[in-house]
Short mmCIF file of the C-alpha atoms (twelve columns), coordinates in Angstrom:
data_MODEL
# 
_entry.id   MODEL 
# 
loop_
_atom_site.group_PDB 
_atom_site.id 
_atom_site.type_symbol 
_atom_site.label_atom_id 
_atom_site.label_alt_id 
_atom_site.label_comp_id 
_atom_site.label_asym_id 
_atom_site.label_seq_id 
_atom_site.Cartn_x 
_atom_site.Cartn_y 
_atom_site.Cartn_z 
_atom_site.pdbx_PDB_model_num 
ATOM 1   C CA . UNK A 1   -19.045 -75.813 10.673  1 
ATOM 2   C CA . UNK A 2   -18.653 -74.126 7.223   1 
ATOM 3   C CA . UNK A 3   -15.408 -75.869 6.609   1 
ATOM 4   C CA . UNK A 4   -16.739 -79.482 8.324   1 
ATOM 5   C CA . UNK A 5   -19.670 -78.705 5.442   1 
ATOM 6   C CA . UNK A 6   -16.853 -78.386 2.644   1 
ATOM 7   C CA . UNK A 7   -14.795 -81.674 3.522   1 
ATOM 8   C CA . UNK A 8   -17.815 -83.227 3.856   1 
ATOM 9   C CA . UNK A 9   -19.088 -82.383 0.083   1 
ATOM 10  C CA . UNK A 10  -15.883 -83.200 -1.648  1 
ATOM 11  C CA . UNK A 11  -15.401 -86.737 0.510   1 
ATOM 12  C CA . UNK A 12  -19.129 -87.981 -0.951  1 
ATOM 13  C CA . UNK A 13  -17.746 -86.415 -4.380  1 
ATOM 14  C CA . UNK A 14  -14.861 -88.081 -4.143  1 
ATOM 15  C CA . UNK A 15  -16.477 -91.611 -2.920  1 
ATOM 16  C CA . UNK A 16  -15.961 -94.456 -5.368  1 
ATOM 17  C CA . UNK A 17  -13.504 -92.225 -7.548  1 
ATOM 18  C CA . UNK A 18  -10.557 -92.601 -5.303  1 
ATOM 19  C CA . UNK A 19  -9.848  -89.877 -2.570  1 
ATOM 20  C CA . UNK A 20  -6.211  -90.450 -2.477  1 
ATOM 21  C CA . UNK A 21  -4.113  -89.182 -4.963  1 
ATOM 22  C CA . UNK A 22  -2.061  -92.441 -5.241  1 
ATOM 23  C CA . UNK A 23  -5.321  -94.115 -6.429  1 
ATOM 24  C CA . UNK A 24  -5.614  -91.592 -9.114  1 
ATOM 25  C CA . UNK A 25  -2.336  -92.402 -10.819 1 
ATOM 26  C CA . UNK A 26  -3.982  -95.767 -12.153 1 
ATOM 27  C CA . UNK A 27  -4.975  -95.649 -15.803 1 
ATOM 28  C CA . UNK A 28  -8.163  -93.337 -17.004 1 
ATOM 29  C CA . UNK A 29  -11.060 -94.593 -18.172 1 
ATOM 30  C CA . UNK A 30  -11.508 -95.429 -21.669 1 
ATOM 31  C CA . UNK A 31  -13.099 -92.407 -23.900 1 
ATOM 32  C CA . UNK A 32  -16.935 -92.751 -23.291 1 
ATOM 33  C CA . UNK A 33  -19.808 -92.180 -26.317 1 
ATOM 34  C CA . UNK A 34  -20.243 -88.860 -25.402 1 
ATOM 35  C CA . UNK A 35  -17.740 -86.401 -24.422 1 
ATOM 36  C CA . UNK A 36  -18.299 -84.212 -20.452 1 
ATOM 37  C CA . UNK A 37  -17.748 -80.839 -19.956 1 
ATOM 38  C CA . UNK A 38  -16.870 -79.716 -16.256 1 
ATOM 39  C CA . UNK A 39  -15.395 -76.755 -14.742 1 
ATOM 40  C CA . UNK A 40  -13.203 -75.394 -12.053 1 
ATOM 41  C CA . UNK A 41  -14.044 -71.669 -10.727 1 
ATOM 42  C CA . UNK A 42  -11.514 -70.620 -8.415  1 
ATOM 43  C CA . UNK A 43  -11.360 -67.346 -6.420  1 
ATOM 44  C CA . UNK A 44  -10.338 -67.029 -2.552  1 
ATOM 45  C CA . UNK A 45  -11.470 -63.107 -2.383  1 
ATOM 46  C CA . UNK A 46  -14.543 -61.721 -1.297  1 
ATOM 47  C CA . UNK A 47  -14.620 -58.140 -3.024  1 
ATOM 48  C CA . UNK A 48  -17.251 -57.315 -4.685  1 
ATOM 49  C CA . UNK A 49  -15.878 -57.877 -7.902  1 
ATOM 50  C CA . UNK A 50  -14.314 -60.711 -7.936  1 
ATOM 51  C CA . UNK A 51  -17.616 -62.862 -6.353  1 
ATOM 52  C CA . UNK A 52  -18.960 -61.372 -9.318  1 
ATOM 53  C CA . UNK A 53  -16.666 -62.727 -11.671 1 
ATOM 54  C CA . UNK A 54  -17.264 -66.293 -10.345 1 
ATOM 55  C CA . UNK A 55  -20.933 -66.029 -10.708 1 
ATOM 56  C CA . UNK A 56  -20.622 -64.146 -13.913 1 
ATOM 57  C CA . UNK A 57  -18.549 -67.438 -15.024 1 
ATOM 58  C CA . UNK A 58  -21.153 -69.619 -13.488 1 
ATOM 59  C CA . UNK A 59  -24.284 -68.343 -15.208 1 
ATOM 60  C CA . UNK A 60  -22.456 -68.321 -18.413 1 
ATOM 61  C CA . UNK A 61  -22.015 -72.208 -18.275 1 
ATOM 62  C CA . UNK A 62  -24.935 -73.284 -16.714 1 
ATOM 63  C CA . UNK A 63  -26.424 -71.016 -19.928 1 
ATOM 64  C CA . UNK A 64  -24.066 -72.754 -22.357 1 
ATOM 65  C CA . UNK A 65  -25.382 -76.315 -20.836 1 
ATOM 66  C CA . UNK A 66  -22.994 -77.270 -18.564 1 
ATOM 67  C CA . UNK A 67  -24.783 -79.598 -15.212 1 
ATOM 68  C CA . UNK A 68  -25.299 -78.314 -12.138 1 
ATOM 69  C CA . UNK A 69  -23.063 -80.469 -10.456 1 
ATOM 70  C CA . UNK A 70  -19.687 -80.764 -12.940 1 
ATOM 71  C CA . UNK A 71  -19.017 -77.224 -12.007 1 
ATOM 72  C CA . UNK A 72  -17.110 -77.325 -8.828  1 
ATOM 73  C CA . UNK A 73  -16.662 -73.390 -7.600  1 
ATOM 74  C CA . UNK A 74  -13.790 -72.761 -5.074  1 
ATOM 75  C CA . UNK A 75  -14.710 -69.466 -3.898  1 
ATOM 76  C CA . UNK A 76  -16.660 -68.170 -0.651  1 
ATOM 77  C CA . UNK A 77  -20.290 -68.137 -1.145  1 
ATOM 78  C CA . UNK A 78  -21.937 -65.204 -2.661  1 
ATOM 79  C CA . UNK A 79  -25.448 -65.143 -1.114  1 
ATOM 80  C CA . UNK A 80  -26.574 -62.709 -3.695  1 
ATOM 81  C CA . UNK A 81  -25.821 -64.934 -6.451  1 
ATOM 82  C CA . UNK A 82  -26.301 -68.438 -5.502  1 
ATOM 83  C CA . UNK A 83  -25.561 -71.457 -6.668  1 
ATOM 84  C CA . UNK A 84  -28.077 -74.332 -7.817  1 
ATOM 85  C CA . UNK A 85  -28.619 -76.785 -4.962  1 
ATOM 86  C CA . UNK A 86  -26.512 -79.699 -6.618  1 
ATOM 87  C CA . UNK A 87  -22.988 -77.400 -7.376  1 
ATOM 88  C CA . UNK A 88  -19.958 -78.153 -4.821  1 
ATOM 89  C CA . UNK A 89  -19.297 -74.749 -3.354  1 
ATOM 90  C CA . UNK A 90  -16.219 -75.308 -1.123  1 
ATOM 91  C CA . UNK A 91  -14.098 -72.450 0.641   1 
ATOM 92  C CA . UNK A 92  -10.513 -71.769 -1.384  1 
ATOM 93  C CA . UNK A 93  -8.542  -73.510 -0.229  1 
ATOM 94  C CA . UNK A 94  -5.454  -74.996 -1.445  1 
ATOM 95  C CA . UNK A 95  -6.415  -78.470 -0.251  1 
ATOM 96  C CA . UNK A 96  -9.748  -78.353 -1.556  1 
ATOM 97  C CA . UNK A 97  -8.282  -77.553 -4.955  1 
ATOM 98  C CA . UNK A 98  -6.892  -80.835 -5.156  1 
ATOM 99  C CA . UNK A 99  -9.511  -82.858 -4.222  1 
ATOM 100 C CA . UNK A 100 -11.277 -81.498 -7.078  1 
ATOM 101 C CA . UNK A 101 -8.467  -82.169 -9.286  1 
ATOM 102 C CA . UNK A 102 -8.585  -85.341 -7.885  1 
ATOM 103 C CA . UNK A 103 -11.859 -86.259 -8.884  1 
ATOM 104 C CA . UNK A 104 -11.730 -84.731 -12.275 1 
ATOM 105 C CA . UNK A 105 -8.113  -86.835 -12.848 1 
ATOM 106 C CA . UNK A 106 -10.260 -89.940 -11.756 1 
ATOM 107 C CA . UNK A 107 -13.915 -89.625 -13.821 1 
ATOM 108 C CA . UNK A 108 -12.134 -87.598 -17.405 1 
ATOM 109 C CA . UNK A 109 -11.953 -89.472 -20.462 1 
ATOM 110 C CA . UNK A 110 -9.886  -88.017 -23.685 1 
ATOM 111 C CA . UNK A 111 -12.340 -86.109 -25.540 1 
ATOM 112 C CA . UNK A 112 -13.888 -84.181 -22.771 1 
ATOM 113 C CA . UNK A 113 -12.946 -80.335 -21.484 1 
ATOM 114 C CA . UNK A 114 -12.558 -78.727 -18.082 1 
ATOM 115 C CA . UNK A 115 -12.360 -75.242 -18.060 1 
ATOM 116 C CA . UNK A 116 -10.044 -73.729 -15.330 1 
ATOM 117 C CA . UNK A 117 -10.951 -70.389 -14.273 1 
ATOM 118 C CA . UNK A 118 -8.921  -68.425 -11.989 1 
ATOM 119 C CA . UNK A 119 -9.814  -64.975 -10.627 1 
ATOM 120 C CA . UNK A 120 -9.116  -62.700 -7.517  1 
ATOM 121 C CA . UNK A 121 -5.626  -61.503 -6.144  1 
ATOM 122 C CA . UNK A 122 -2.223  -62.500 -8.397  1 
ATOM 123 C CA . UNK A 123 0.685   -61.855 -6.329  1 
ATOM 124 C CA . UNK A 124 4.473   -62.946 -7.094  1 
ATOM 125 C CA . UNK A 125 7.594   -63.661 -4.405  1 
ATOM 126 C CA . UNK A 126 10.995  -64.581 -4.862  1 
ATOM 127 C CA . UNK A 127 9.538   -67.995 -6.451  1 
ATOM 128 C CA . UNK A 128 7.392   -66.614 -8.759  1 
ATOM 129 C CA . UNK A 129 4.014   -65.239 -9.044  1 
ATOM 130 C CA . UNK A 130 0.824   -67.447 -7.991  1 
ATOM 131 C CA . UNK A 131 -2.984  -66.858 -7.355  1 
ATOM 132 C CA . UNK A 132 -3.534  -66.243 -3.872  1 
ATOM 133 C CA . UNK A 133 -5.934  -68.796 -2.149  1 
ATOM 134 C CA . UNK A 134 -7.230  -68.851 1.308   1 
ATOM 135 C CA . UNK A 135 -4.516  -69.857 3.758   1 
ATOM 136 C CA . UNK A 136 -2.408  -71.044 1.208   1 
ATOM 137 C CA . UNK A 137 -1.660  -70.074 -2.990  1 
ATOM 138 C CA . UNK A 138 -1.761  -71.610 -6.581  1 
ATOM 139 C CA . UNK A 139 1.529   -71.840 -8.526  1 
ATOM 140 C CA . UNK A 140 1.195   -71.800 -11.752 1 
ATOM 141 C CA . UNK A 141 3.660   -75.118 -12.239 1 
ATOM 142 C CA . UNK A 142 1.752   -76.382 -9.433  1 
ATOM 143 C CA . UNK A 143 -1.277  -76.168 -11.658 1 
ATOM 144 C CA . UNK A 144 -0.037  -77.251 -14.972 1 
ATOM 145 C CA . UNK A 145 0.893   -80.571 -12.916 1 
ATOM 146 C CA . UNK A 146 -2.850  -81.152 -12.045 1 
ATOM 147 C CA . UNK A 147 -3.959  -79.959 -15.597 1 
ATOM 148 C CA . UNK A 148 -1.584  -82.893 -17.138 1 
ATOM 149 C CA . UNK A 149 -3.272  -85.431 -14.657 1 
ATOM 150 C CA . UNK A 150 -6.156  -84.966 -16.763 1 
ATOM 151 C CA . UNK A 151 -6.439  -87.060 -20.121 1 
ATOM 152 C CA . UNK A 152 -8.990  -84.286 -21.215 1 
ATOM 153 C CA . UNK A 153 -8.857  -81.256 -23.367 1 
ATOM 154 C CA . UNK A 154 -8.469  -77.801 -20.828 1 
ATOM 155 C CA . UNK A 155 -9.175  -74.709 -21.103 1 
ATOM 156 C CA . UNK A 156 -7.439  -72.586 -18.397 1 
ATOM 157 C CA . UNK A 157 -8.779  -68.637 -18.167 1 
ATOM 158 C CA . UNK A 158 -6.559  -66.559 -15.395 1 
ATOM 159 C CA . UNK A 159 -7.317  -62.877 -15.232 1 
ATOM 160 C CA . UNK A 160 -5.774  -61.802 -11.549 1 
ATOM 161 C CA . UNK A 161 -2.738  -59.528 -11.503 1 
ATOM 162 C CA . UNK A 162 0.606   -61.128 -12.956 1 
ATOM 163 C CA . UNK A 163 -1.326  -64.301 -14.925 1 
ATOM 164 C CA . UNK A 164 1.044   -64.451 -17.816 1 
ATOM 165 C CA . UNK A 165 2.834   -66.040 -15.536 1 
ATOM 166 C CA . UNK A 166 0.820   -68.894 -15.618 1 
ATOM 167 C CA . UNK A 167 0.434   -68.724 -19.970 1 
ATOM 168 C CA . UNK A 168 4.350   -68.941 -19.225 1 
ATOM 169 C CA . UNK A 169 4.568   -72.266 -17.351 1 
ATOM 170 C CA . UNK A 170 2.857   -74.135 -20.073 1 
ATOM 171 C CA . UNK A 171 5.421   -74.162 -22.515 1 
ATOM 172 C CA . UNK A 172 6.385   -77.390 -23.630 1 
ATOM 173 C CA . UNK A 173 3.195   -79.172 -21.606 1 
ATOM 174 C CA . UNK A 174 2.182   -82.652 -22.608 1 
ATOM 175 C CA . UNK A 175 -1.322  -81.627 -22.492 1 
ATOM 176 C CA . UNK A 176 -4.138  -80.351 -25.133 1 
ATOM 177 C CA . UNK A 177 -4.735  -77.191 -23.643 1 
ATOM 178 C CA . UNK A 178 -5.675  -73.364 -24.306 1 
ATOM 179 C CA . UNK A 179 -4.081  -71.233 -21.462 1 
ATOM 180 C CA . UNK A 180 -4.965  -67.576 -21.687 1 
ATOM 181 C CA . UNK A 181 -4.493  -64.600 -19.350 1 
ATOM 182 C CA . UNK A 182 -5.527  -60.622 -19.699 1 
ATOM 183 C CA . UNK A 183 -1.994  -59.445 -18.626 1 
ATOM 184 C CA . UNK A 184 1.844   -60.376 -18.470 1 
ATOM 185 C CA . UNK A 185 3.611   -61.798 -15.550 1 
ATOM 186 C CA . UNK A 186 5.277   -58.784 -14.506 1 
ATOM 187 C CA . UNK A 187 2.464   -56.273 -14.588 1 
ATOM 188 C CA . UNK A 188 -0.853  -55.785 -12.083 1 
ATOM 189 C CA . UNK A 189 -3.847  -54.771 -13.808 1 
ATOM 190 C CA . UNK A 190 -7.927  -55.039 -12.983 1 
ATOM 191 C CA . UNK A 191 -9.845  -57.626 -14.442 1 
ATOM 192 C CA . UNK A 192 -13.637 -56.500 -14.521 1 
ATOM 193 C CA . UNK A 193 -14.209 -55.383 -18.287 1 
ATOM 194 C CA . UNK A 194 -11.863 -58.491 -19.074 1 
ATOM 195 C CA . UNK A 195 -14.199 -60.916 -17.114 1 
ATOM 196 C CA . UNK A 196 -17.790 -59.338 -18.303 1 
ATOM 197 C CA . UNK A 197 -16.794 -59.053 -21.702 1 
ATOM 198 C CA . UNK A 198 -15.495 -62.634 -21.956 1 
ATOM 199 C CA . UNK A 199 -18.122 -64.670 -20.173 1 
ATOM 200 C CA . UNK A 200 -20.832 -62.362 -21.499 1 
ATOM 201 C CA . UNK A 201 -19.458 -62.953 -25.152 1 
ATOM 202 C CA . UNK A 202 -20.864 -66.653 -24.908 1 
ATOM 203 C CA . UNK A 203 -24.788 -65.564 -23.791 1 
ATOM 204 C CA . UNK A 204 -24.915 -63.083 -26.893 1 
ATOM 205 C CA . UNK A 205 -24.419 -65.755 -29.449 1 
ATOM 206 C CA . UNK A 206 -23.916 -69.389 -28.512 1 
ATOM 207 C CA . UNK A 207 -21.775 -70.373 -31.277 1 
ATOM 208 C CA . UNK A 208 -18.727 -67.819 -30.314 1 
ATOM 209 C CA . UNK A 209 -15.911 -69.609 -29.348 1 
ATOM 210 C CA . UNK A 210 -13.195 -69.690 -26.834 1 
ATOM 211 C CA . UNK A 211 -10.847 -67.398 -28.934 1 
ATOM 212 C CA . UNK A 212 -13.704 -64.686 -29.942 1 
ATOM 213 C CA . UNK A 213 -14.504 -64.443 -26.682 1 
ATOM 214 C CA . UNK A 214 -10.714 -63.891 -25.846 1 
ATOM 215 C CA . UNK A 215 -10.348 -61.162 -28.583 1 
ATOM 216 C CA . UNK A 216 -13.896 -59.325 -27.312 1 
ATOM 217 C CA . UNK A 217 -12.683 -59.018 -24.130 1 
ATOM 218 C CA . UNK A 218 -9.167  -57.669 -24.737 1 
ATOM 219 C CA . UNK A 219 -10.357 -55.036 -26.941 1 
ATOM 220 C CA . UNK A 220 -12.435 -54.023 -24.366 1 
ATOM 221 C CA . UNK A 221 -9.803  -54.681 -21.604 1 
ATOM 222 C CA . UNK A 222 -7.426  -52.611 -23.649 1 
ATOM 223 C CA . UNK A 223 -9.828  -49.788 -24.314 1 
ATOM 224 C CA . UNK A 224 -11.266 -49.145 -20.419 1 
ATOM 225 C CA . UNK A 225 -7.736  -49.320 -18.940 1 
ATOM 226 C CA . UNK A 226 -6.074  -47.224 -21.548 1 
ATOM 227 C CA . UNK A 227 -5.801  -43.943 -19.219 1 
ATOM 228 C CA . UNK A 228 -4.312  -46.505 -16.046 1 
ATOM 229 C CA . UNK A 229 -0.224  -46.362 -16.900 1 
ATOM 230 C CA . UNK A 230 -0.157  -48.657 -13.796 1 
ATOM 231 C CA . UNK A 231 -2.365  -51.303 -15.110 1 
ATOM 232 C CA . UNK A 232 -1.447  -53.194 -18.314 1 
ATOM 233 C CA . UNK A 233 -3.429  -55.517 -20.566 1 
ATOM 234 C CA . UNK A 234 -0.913  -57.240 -22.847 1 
ATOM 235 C CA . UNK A 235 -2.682  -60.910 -22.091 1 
ATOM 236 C CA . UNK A 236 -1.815  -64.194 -24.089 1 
ATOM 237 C CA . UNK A 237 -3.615  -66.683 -25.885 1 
ATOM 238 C CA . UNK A 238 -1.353  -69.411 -26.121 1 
ATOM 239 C CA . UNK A 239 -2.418  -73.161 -27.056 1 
ATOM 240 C CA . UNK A 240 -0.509  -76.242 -27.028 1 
ATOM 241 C CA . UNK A 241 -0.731  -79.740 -29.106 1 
ATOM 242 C CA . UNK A 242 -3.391  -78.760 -31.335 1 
ATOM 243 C CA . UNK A 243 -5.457  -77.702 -29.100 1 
ATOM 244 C CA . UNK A 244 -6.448  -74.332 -30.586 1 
ATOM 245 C CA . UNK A 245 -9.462  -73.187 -29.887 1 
ATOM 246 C CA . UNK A 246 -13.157 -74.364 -28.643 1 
ATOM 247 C CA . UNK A 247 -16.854 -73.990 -28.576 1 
ATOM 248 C CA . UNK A 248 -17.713 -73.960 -24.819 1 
ATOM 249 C CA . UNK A 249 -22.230 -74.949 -25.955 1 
# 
């Protein structure tokens, strides 16, 4: 039922926008008079921690403005922090993914942002490292292909285990994007103090940006994981065709 629930949510998303992907190939619309904001939260774990990332994320832009229903969250539920009643919560999937990439490739104009977030298990295999999803995984080449679908700025923010991995795979992208992670490909480390510190940055003053966010959270990233030899916090901020930093109010 739960899954019949999330296929049924994304098909009256995606109605009139073009469920297909071939139908999303045709040309964008032109820029409109005021530029969207929408957002992607992905995470396919239930611990504790990373459910709280997701909702940490989603308070922080509902706070910041963002509407209820241009955040699309790809994570289990979390019945102790609960979405509003218009939000698409589907289950993580990697086909569900799409279909919001889908509908974001079909409604974006040039001008607007979707932020990416990505949080939960990173893993790597003789391919290369990847968020895990439910029944399934996120590549990061897989996911700089959907990003340069999109005719809008992005702001991707991946903070699992191995996520440089996904800085990495944007180099020499067509798109205007910001792609940051809180480690290197190679390395595990735990993503708490990264996540609070970053989303929480926003709430204290609404005019920090994307960057001093970044910066706040890596110092305190950095500090709390200083004593953990197995856990490393060399993340990137790495930004591509001018793209350099934003204001997320």
């Amino acid at each position: 039922m739960r899954q019949q629930a999330c296929i049924t949510v994304l098909a009256l998303l995606l109605a009139g926008c073009g469920a297909g992907r071939s139908q999303t190939q045709q040309a964008h619309p032109a820029p409109g008079p005021h530029p969207q904001r929408y957002a992607v939260l992905a995470n396919a774990d239930n611990a504790g921690d990373h459910k709280s990332n997701i909702a940490r994320a989603y308070r922080t832009l509902r706070a910041l403005g963002f509407e209820e229903e241009d955040i699309f969250v790809v994570s289990p539920k979390d019945r102790r922090n609960p979405t509003a009643k218009r939000t698409p919560v589907c289950s993580p999937i990697p086909a569900h993914f799409t279909q919001v990439m889908d509908k974001l490739a079909a409604i974006t104009h040039a001008g607007d942002t979707v932020l990416i977030y990505g949080t939960g298990h990173g893993d790597y295999d003789d391919q290369g490292v990847f968020l895990v999803l439910r029944h399934g995984e996120l590549s990061p080449e897989d996911l700089r292909a959907e990003v340069e679908r999109l005719p809008a700025n992005v702001i991707v923010i991946m903070d699992q285990c191995f996520s440089g991995g996904f800085v990495d795979a944007f180099a020499g992208t067509r798109s205007k994007a910001i792609v940051i992670s809180d480690v290197d490909s190679k390395h595990e480390t735990y993503c708490r103090y990264f996540a609070e510190t970053f989303w929480d940055a926003f709430l204290h003053d609404h005019q920090t940006s994307v960057r001093q966010a970044f910066d706040a959270a890596m110092k305190v990233h950095q500090k709390e994981l200083a004593n953990e030899p197995d856990l490393k916090t060399d993340g990137e901020y790495m930004f591509f065709n001018g793209f350099s930093d934003a204001k997320l109010n």
